[in-house]
N, C-alpha and C positions, 0 to 999 in steps of 0.2 A: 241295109235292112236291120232291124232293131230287132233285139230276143224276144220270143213271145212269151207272155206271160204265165208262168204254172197254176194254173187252176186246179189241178188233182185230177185225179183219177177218175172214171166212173168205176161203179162197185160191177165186179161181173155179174150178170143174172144169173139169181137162186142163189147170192152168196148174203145178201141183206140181214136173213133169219138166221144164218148160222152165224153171224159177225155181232148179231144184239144177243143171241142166247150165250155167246162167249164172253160179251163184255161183263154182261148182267152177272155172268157164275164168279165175277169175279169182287161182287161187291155184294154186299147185303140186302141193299135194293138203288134204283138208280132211276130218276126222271129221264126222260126225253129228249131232254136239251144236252147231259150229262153224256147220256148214251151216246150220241152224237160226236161229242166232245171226246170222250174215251177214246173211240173209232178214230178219228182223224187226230190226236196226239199218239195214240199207238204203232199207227200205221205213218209218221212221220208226215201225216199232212198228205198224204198220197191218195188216200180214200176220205172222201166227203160225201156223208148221205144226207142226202137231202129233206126237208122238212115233209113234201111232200109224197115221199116214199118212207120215211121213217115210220112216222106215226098210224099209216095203214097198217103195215108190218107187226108193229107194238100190237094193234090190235088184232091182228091174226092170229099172232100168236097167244095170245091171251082165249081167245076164242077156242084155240086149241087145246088149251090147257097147259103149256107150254112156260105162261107168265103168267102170276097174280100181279094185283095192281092194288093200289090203296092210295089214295087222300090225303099231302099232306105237305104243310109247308115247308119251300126251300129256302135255302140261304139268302137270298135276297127278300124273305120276308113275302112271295107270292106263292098262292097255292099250285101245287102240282099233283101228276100221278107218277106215281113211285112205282117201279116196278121189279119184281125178284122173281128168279127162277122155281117153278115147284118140281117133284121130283119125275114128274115125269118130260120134262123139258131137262132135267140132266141129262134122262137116255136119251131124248134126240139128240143133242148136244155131242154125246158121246158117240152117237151113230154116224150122224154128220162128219165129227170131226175123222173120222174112221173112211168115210167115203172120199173126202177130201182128199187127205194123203194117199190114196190108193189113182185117185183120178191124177192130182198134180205129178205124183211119180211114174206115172203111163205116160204124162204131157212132157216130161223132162226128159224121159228117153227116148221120146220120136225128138225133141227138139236138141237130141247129142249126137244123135246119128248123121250121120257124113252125106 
C-alpha cells in the first residue's frame, strides 16, 4: 500500500477569525488570496483555508468591525480587496490570542498526564 497523500490540515473550529486577524496585524493590509497564502506558508502547509470559508469569515469580520477593506490593485495587475486590521480588532486579537494559550495549556496537561 502506497503513502497517502498530505493534503493539510483542517482549521479547528472558531480558530479561522483568530488565524486572519493574526495574519492581517502582521502586514499593512493583505487580500484574500494573500491571507490564505500567509496561513498555509506559516503553518508549514499544515493549515489550508479554504476559499469557501475564508472569504465569509473576511466578511464577518469586517461586519464586525474587526477589518477595514479597500479596493485596489494587486501584483498581478487585478483588482482586489485589501484588508487591514482597525483597532478594535487588535483587542480581539489580543483577547483571543489570550484565550488560546490559556485553552491549549489546559489541553497540554490533560494530554501529559499518565
Amino acid at each position: 500500500m502506497g503513502e497517502a497523500q498530505r493534503t493539510g490540515s483542517e482549521l479547528i473550529p472558531g480558530t479561522l477569525d483568530m488565524l486572519i486577524l493574526k495574519t492581517v496585524s502582521r502586514s499593512d493590509a493583505l487580500h484574500g488570496y494573500a491571507i490564505a497564502q500567509s496561513i498555509r506558508d506559516v503553518s508549514e502547509d499544515e493549515l489550508r483555508p479554504q476559499e469557501g470559508a475564508l472569504y465569509p469569515a473576511l466578511h464577518r469580520l469586517e461586519v464586525r468591525g474587526l477589518l477595514r477593506s479597500s479596493w485596489s490593485v494587486s501584483d498581478n495587475n487585478r483588482r482586489a480587496k485589501y484588508y487591514a486590521l482597525t483597532a478594535q480588532g487588535r483587542r480581539a486579537l489580543a483577547q483571543e490570542q489570550a484565550s488560546w494559550a490559556r485553552m491549549t495549556a489546559a489541553i497540554a496537561r490533560i494530554m501529559q498526564t499518565a
